[in-house]
The first five atom37 places (N, CA, C, CB, O) and aatype in JSON, in Angstrom:
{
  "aatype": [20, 20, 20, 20, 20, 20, 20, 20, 20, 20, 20, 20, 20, 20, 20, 20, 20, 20, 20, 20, 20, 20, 20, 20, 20, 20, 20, 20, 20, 20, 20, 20, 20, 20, 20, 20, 20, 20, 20, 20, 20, 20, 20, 20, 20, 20, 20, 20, 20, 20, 20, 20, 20, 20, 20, 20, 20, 20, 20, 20, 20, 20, 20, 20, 20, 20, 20, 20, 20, 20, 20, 20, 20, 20, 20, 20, 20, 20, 20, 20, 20, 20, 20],
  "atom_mask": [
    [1, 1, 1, 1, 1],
    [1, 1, 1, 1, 1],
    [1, 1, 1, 1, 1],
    [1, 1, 1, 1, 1],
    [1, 1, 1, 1, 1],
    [1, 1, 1, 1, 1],
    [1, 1, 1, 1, 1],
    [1, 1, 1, 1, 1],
    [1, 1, 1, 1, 1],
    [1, 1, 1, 1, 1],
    [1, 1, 1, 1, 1],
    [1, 1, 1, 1, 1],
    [1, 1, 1, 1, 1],
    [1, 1, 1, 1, 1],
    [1, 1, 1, 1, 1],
    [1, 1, 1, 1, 1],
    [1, 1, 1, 1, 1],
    [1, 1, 1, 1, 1],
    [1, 1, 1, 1, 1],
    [1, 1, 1, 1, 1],
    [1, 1, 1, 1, 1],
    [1, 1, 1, 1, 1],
    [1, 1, 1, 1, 1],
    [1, 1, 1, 1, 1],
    [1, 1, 1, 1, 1],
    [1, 1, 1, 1, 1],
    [1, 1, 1, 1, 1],
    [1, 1, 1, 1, 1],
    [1, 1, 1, 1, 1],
    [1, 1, 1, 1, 1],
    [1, 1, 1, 1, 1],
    [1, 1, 1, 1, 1],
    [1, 1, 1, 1, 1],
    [1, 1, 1, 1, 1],
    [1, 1, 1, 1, 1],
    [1, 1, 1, 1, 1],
    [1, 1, 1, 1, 1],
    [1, 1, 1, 1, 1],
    [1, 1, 1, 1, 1],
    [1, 1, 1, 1, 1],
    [1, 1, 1, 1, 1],
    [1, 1, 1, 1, 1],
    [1, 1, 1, 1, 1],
    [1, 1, 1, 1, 1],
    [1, 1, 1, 1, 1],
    [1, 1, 1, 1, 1],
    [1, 1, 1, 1, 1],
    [1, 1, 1, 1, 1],
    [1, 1, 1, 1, 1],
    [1, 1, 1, 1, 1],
    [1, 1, 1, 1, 1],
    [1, 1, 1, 1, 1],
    [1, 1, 1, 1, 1],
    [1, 1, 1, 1, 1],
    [1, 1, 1, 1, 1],
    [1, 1, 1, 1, 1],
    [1, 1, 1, 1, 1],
    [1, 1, 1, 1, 1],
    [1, 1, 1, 1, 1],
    [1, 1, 1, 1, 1],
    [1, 1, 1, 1, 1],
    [1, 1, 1, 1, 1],
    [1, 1, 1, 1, 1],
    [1, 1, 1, 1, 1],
    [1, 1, 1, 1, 1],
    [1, 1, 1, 1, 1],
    [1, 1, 1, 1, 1],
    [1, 1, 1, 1, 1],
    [1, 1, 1, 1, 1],
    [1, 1, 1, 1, 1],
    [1, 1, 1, 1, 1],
    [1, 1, 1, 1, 1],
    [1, 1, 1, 1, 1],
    [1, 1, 1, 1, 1],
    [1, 1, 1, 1, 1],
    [1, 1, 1, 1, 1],
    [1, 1, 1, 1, 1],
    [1, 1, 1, 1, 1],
    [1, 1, 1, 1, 1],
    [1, 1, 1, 1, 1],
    [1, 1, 1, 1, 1],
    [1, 1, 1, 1, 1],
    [1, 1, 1, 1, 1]
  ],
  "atom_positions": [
    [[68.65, 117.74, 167.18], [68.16, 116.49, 167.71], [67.95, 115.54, 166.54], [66.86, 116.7, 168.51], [67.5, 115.97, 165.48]],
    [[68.33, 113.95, 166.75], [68.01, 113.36, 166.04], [67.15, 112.42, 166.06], [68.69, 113.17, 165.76], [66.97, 111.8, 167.1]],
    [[66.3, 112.06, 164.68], [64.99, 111.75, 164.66], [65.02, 110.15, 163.31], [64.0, 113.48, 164.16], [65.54, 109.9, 162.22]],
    [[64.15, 109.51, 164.28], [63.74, 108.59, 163.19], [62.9, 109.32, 162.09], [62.91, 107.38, 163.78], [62.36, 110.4, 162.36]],
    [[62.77, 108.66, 160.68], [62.34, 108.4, 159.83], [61.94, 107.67, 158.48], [62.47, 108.78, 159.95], [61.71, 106.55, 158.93]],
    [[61.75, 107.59, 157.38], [61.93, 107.13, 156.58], [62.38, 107.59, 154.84], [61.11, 106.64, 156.89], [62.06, 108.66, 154.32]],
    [[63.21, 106.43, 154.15], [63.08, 107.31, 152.79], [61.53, 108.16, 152.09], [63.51, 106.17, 151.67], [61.35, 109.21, 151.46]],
    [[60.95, 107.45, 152.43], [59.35, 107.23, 151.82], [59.44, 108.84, 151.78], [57.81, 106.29, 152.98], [59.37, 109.55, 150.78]],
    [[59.68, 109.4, 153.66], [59.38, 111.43, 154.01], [60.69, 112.2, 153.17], [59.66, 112.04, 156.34], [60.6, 113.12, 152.36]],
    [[61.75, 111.6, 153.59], [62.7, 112.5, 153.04], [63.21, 112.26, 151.69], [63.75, 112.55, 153.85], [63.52, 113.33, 151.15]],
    [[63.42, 111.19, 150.93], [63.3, 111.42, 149.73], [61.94, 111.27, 148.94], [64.18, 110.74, 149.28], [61.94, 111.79, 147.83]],
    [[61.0, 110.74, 149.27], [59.76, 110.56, 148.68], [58.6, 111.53, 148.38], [59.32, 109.74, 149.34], [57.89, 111.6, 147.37]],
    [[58.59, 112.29, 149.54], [58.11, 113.53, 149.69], [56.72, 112.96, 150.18], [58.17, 114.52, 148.33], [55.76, 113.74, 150.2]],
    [[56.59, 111.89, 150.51], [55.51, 111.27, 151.46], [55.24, 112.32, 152.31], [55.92, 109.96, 152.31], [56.15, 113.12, 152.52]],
    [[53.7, 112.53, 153.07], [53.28, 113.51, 153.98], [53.49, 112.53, 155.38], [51.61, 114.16, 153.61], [53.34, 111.31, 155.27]],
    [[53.74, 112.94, 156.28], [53.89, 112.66, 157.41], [52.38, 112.34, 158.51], [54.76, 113.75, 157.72], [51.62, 113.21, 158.95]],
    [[52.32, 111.06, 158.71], [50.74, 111.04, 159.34], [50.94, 109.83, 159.98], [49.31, 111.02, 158.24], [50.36, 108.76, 159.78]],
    [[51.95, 110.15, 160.87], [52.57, 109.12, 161.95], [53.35, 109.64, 163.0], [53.45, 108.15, 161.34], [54.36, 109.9, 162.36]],
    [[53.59, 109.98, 164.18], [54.68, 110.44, 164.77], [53.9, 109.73, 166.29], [55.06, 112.31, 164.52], [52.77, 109.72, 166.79]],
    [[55.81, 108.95, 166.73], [55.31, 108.12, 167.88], [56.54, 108.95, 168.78], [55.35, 106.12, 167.69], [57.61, 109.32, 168.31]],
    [[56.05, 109.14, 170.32], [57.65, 109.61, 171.16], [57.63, 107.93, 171.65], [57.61, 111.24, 172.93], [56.7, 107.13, 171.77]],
    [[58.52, 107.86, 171.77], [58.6, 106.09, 172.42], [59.34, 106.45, 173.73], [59.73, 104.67, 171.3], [60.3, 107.16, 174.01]],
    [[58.62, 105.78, 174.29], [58.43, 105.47, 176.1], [59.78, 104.96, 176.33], [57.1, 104.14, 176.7], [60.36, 105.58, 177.22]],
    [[60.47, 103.96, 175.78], [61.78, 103.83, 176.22], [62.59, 104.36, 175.89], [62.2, 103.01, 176.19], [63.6, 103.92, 176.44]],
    [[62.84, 105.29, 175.11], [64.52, 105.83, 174.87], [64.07, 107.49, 174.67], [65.54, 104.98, 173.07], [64.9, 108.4, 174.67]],
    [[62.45, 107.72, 174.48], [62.0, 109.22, 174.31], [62.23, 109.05, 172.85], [62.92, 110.58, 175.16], [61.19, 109.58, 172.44]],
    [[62.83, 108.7, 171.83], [62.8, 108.82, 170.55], [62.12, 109.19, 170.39], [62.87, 108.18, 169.87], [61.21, 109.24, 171.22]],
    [[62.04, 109.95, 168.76], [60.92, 110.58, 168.08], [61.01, 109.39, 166.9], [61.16, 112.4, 167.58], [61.74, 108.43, 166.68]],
    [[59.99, 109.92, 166.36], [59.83, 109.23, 164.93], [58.47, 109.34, 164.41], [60.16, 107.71, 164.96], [57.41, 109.31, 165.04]],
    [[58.72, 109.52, 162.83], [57.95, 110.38, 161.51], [57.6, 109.25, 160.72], [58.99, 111.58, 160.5], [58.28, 108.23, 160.63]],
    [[56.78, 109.4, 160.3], [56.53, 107.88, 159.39], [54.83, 108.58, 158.78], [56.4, 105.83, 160.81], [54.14, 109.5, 159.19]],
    [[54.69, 107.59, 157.66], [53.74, 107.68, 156.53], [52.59, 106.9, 157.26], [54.29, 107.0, 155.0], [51.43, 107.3, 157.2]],
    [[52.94, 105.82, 157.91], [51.49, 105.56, 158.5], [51.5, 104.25, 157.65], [50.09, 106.83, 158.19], [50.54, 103.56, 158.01]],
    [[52.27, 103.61, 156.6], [52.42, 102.63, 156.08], [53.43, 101.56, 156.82], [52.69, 103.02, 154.91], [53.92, 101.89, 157.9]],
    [[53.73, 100.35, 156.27], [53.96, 99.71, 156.88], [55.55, 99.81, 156.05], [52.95, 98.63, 157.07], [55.73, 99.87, 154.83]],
    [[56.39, 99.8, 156.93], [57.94, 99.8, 155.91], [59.25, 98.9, 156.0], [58.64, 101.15, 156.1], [59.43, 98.49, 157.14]],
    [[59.7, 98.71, 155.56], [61.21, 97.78, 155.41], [62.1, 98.57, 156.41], [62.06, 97.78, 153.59], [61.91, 99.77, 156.61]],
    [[63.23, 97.75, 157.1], [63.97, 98.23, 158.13], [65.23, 98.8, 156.99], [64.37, 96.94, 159.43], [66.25, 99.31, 157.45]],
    [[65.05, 98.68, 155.65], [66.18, 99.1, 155.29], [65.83, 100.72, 154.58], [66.84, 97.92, 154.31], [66.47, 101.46, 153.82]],
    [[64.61, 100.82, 155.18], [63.85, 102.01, 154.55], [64.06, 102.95, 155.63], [62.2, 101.78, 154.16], [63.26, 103.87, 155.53]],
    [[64.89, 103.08, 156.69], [64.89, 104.0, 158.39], [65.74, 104.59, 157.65], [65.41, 103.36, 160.22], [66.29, 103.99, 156.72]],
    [[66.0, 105.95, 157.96], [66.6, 107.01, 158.49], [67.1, 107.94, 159.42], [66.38, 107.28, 158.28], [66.08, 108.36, 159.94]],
    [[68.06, 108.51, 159.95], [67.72, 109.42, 160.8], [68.28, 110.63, 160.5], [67.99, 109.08, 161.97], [69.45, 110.58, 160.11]],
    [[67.75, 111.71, 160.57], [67.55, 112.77, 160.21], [67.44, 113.98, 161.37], [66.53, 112.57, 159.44], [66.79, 113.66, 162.36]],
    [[68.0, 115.28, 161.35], [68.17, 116.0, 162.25], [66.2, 116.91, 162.29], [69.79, 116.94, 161.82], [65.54, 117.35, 161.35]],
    [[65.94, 116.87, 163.52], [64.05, 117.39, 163.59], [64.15, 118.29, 162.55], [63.28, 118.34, 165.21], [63.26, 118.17, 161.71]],
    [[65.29, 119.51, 162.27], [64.95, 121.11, 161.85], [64.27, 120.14, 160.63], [66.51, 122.62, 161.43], [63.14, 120.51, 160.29]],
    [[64.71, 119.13, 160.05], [64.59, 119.16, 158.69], [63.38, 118.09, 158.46], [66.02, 118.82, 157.95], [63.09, 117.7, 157.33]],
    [[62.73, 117.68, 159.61], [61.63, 116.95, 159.29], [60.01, 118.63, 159.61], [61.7, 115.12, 160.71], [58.91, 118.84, 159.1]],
    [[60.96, 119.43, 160.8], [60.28, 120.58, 160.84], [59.98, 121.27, 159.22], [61.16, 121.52, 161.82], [58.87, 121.57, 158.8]],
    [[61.34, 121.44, 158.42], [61.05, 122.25, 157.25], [59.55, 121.5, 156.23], [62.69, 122.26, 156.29], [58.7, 122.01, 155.49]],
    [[59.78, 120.3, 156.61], [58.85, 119.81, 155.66], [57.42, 119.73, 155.91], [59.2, 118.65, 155.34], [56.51, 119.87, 155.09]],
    [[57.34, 119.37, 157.6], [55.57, 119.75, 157.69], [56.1, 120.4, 159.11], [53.99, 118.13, 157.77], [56.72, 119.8, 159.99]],
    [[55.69, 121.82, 159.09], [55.64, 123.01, 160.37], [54.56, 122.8, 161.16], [55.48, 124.57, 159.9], [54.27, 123.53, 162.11]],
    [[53.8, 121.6, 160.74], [52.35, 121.28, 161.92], [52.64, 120.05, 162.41], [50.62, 121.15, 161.24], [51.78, 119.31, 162.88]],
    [[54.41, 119.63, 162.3], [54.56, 118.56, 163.71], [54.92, 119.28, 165.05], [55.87, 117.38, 163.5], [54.87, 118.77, 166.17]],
    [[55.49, 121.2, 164.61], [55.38, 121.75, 165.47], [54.4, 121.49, 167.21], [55.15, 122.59, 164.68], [54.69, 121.59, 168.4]],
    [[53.45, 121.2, 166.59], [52.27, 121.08, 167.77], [52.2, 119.76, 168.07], [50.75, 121.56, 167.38], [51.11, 119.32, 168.42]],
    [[53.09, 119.06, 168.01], [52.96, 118.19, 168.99], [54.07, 117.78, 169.57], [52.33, 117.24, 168.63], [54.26, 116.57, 169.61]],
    [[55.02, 118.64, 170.12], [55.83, 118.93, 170.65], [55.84, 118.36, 171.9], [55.89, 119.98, 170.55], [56.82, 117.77, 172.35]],
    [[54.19, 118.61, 172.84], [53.77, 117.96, 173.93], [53.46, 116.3, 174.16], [52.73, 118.64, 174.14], [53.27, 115.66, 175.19]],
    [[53.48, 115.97, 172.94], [53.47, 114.59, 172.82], [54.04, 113.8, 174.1], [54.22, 114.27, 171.6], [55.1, 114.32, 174.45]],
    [[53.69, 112.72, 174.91], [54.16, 112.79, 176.17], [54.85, 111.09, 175.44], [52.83, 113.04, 177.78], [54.47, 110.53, 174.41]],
    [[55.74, 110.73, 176.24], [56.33, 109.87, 176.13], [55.62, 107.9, 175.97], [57.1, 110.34, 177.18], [55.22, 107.31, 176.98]],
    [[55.62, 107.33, 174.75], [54.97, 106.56, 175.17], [53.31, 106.51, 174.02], [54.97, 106.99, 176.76], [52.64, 105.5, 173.85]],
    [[53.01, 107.95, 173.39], [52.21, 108.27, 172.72], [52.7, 108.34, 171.24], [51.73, 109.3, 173.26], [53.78, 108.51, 170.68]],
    [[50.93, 108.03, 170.71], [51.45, 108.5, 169.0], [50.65, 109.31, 168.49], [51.51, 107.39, 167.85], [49.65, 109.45, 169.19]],
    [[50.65, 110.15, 167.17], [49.59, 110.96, 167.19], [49.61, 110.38, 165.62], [49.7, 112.7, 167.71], [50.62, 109.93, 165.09]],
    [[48.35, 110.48, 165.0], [47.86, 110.41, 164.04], [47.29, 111.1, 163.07], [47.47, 109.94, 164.24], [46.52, 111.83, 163.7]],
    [[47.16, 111.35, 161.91], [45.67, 111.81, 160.65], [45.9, 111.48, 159.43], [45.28, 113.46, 160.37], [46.96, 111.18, 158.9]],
    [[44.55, 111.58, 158.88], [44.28, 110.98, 157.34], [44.99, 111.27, 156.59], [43.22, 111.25, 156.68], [45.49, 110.63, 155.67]],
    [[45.18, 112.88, 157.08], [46.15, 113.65, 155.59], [46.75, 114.58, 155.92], [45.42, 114.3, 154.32], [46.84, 114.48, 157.15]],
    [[47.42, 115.79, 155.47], [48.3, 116.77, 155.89], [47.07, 117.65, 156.05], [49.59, 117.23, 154.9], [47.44, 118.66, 156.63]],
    [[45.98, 117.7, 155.83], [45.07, 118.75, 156.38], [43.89, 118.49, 157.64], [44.32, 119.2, 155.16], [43.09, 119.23, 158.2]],
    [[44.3, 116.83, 157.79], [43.3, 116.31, 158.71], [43.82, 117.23, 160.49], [43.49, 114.2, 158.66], [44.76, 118.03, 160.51]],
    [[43.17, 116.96, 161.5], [43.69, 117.08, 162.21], [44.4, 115.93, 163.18], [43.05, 117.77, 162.48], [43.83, 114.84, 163.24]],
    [[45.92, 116.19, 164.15], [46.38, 115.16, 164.66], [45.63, 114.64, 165.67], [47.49, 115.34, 164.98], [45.28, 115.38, 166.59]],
    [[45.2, 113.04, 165.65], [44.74, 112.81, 167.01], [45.92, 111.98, 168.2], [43.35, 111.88, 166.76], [46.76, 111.2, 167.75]],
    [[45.85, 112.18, 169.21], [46.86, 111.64, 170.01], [46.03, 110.08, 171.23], [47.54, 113.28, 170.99], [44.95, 109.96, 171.82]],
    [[46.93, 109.44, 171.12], [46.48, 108.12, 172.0], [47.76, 107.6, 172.27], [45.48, 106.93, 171.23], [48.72, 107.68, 171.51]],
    [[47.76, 107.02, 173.46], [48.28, 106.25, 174.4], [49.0, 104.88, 173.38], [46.98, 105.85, 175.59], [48.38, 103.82, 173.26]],
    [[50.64, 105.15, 172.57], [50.89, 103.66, 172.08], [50.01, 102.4, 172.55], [52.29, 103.31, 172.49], [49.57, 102.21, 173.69]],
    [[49.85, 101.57, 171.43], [48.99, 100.45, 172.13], [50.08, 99.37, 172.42], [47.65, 99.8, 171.13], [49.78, 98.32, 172.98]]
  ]
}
């Protein structure tokens, strides 16, 4: 499956503390939680946003339309309703 992202995760080694499913197309997408340049997107196959943090695993249930959030790679994710 393919997945938004950014250079920032896959070459940067940025932690991941963003992930939205979007309500219109179901997309996924990984992001730093910063604000980024459109020339900064990627897309990238999940296994390999999986290899890098194994605790987007759990939010798998993410329902369409939602984003989940945290401070840091040890915080925990919180989930809310895209605004």
């Amino acid at each position: 499956m393919a997945v938004l992202t950014t250079t920032a995760v896959v070459k940067g080694g940025m932690p991941i503390l963003r992930v939205t499913h979007d309500d219109d197309d179901g997309a996924w997408q990984f992001h730093t939680g910063h604000t980024v340049d459109a020339g900064e997107a990627m897309i990238v196959a999940l296994r390999e946003i999986v290899k890098r943090d194994p605790s987007v695993t759990s939010l798998a249930d993410l329902p369409y339309g939602w984003i989940a959030v945290r401070e840091s790679v040890t915080s925990e994710w919180r989930r809310s309703p895209h605004p």
